[in-house]
C-alpha positions in Angstrom: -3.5 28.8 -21.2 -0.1 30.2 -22.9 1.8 28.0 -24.9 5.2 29.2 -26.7 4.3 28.5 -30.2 7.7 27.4 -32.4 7.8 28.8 -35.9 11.7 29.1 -36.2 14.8 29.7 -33.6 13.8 33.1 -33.9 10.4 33.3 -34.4 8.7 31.8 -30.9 5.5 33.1 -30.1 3.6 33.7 -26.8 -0.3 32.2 -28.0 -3.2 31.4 -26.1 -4.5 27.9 -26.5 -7.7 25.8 -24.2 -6.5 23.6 -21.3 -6.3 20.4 -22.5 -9.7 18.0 -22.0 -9.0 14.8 -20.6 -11.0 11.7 -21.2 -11.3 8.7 -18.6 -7.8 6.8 -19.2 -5.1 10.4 -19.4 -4.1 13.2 -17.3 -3.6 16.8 -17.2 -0.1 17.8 -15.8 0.7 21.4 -14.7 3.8 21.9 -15.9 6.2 23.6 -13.8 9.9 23.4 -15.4 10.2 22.8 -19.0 13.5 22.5 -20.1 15.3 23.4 -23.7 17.1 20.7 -25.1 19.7 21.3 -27.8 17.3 19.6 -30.7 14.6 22.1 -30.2 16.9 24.4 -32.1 18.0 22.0 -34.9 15.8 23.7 -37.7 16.8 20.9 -40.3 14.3 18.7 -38.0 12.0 21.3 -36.8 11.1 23.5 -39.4 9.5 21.2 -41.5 7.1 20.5 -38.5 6.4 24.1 -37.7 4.5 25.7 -36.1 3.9 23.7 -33.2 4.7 23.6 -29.4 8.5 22.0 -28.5 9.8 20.8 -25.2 9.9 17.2 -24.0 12.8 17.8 -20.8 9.6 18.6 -17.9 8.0 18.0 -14.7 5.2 18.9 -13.2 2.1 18.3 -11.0 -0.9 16.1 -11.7 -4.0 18.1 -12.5 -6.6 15.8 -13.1 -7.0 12.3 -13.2 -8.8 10.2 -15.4 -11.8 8.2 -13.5 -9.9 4.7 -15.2 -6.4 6.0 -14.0 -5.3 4.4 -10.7 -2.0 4.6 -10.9 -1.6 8.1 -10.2 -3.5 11.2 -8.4 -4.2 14.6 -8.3 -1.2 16.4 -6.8 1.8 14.0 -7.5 5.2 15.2 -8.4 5.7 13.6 -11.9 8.3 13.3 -14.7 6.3 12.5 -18.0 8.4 11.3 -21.0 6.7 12.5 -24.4 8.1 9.1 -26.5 7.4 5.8 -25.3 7.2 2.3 -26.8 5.1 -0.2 -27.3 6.9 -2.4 -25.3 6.0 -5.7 -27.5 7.1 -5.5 -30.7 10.5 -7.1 -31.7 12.8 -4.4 -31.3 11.2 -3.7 -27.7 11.8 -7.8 -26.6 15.4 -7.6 -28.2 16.4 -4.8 -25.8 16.1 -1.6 -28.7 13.1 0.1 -27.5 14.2 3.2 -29.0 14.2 1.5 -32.6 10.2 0.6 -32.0 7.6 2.4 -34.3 5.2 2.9 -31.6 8.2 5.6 -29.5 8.6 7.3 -32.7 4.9 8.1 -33.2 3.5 8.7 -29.2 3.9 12.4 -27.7 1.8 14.4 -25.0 -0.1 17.2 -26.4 0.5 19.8 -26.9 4.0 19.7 -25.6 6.0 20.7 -23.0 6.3 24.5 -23.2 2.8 25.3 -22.4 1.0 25.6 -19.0 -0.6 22.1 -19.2 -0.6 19.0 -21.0 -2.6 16.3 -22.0 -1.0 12.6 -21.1 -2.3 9.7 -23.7 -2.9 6.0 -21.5 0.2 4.5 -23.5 2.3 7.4 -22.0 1.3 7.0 -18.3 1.7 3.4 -18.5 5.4 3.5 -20.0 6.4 7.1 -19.4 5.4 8.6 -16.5 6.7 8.6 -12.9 6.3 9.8 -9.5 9.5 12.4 -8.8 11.0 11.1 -5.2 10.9 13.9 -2.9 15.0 14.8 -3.3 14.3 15.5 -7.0 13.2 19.1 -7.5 11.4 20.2 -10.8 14.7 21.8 -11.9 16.6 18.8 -11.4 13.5 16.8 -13.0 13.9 18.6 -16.5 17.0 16.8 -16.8 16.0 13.1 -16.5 15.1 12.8 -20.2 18.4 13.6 -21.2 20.4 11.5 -18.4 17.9 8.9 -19.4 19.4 9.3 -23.3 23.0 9.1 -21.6 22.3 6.4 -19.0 21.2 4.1 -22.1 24.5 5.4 -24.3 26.9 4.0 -21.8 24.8 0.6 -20.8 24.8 -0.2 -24.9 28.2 1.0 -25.5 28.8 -1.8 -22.1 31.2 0.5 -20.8 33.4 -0.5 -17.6 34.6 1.5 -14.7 38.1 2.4 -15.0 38.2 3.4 -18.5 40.0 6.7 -20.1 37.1 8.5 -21.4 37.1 11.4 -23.6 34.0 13.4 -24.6 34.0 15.5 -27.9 31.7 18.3 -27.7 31.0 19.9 -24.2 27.5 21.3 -24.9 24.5 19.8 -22.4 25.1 16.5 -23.8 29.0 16.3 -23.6 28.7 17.3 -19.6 26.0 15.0 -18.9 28.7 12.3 -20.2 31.0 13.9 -18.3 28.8 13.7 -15.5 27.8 10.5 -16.0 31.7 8.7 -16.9 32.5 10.1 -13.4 29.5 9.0 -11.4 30.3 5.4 -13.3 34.3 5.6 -11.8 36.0 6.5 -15.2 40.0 6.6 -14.7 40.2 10.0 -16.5 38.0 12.3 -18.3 39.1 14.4 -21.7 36.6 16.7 -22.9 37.0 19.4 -26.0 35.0 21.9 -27.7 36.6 24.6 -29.4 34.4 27.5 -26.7 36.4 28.5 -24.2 32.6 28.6 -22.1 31.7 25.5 -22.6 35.4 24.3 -21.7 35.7 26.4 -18.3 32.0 24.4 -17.4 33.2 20.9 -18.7 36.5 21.4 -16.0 33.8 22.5 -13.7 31.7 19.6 -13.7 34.5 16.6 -13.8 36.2 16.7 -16.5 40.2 16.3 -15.7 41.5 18.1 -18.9 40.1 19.9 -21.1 41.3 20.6 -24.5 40.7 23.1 -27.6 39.2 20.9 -30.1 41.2 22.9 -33.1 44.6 21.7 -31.1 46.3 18.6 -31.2 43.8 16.8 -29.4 45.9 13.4 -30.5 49.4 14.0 -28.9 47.7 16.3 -26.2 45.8 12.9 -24.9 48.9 10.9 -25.2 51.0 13.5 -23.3 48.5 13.2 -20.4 47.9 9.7 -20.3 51.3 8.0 -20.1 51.0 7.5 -24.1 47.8 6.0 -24.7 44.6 6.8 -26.2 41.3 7.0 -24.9 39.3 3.7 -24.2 36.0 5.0 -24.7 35.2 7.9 -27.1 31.7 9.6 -27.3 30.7 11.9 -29.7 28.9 14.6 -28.5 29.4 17.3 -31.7 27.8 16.5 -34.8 30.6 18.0 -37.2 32.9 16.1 -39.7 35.9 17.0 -38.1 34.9 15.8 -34.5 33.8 12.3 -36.1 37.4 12.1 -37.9 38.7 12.8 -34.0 36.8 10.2 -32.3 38.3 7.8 -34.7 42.0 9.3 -34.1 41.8 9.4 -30.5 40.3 6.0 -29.3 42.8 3.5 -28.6 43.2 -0.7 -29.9 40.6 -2.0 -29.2 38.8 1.0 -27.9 34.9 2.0 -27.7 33.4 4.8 -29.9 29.8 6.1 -28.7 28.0 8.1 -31.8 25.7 9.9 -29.2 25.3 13.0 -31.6 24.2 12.9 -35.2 25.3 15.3 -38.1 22.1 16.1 -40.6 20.4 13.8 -42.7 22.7 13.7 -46.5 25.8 14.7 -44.6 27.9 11.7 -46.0 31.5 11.9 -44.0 34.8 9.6 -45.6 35.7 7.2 -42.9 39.2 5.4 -43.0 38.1 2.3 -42.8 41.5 0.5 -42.9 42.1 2.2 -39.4 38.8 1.0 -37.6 39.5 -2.4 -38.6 42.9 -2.4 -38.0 42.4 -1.2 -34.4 39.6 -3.2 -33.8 37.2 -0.4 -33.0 34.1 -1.3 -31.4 31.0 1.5 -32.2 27.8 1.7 -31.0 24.8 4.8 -32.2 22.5 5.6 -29.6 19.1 7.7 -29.5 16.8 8.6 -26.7 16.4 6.2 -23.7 12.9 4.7 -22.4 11.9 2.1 -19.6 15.3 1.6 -17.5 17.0 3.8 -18.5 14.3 6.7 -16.8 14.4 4.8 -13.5 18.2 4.8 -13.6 18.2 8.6 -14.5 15.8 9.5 -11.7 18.0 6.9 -9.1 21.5 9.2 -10.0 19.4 12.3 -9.3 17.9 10.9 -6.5 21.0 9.2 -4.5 22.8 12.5 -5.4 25.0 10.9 -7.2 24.8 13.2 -10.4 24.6 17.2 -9.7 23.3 19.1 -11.8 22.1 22.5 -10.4 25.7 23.6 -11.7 24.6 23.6 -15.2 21.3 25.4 -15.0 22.4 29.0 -16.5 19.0 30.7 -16.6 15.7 30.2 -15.7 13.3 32.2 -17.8 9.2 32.9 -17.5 6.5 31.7 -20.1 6.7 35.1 -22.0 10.1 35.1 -22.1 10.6 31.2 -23.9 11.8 33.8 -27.3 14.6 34.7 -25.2 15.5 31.0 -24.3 15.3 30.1 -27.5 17.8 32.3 -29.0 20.0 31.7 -25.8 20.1 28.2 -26.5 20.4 28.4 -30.4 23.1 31.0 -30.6 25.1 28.8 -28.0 26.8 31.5 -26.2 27.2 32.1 -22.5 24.2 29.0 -21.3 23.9 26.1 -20.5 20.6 24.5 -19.0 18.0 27.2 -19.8 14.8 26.0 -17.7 11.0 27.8 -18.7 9.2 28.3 -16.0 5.3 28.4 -17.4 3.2 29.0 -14.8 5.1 32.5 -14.2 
């Protein structure tokens, strides 16, 4: 089978590798859309795990099934999540699955931009699930990352009605666009400093947009009868958009650290101000358990689009291409691989 072997951003190579073998408790899935998620191209994460095969955002068809398997079978419509946890340990029972060891170290092999995959037992029993019928595969690359959302907003507890402004309008900034307007925010700020990714944040719900290198303070005050935003989330991993989420949240308001900066970047925070307004903050990573289901229930119900943020969809040989598409951050959005053409 091909595989799309990661060395660097630049350096993705087209390799041939055996079909999986399965034993009598996994699956092999015929992946059909693979999607490229915006921390395939960090290199300060990747790089030191190179070479290897990315890609964790797909769907596809079941293969083969394990003789022990009984869950599923050959020909279902499935989303596969590569992390899951253990589901037991003390973290898991206190509601912070994404903290557990076990989600950490689990993964299907050999990942998700290759023709087929392997699906360990601990995956299909916590991570794998039947696509309903109004999901396509496209749409199906996307649950992972709604899933990572979905859990954002549930620990952040955020309310309907809420002023919501999104920093950073990249995949993740329109998903929380996305997902503050399915959830009945009041309004909707979003920045970046591309005028792109600003024409596609308006595009998919956002009420005003705003050039992060402007005023971004005064220009949120102007619009919203001289108040800040209730709920902030951070969806640029830069100093100067961490400083903003602390300007712009109001008394008493909610920040949501959904992106992270690199490990040893140490950024000055004025404390005085997030105790004096009584800032709430929450960090979130990944999403597991309910936070799938959810995902898969928005796409499902229709109650989150997102065909409008699928840019290209590229074949197997061309995963380089995506790559670079993705990494340079220009004129994309959603790039889907397609491996089985």
């Amino acid at each position: 089978m091909k595989v799309a072997m990661y060395y660097n951003n630049n350096d993705v190579r087209i390799q041939e590798m055996p079909i999986p073998k399965i034993n009598e408790n996994e699956l092999l899935v015929k992946v059909i859309a693979s999607g490229i998620c915006g921390s395939d191209v960090m290199e300060w994460y990747r790089l030191k795990k190179a070479p290897l095969v990315l890609g964790h955002e797909i769907s596809g068809i079941i293969e083969k099934v394990g003789k022990n398997v009984k869950k599923f079978k050959k020909g279902d419509r499935i989303f596969v999540t590569h992390h899951v946890p253990c589901n037991t340990c003390s973290f898991c029972q206190d509601d912070n699955q994404t903290l557990c060891h076990t989600l950490h170290n689990t993964k299907f092999y050999p990942g998700g931009f290759a023709q087929y995959l392997r699906v360990p037992e601990i995956n299909i029993r916590y991570g794998t699930f039947v696509l309903p019928d109004e999901v396509s595969f496209d749409e199906g690359t996307f649950i992972e990352p709604l899933a990572c959302v979905v859990r954002g907003f549930r620990i952040a507890h955020y309310k309907k009605g809420k002023t919501v402004v999104v920093l950073g309008s990249g995949m993740a900034g329109l998903l929380n666009i996305k997902l503050a307007k399915a959830y009945g925010a009041k309004k909707i700020f979003a920045t970046d400093i591309d005028d792109y990714r600003l024409k596609l944040a308006k595009k998919v719900g956002a009420d005003v947009v705003i050039n992060a290198k402007e005023d971004i303070v005064n220009q949120i005050k102007k619009q919203n009868n001289g108040k800040l935003a209730d709920f902030v989330i951070l969806c640029a991993g830069v100093p100067a958009a961490v400083k903003q989420a602390i300007e712009v949240v109001e008394f008493g308001g909610t920040i949501l650290w959904f992106a992270m900066t690199p490990p040893g970047v140490e950024i000055p925070l004025p404390f005085f101000d997030i105790w004096n307004k009584q800032i709430k903050m929450y960090s979130t990573y990944a999403g597991a358990g309910d936070d799938i289901t959810e995902a898969i229930e928005l796409l499902k119900d229709k109650k989150i689009d997102v065909n409008d943020m699928i840019t290209h969809k590229l074949p197997m040989d061309k995963t380089p291409e995506g790559f670079k598409l993705v990494s340079n951050a220009e004129e994309s959005m959603k790039v889907i691989i397609e491996p089985q053409k």
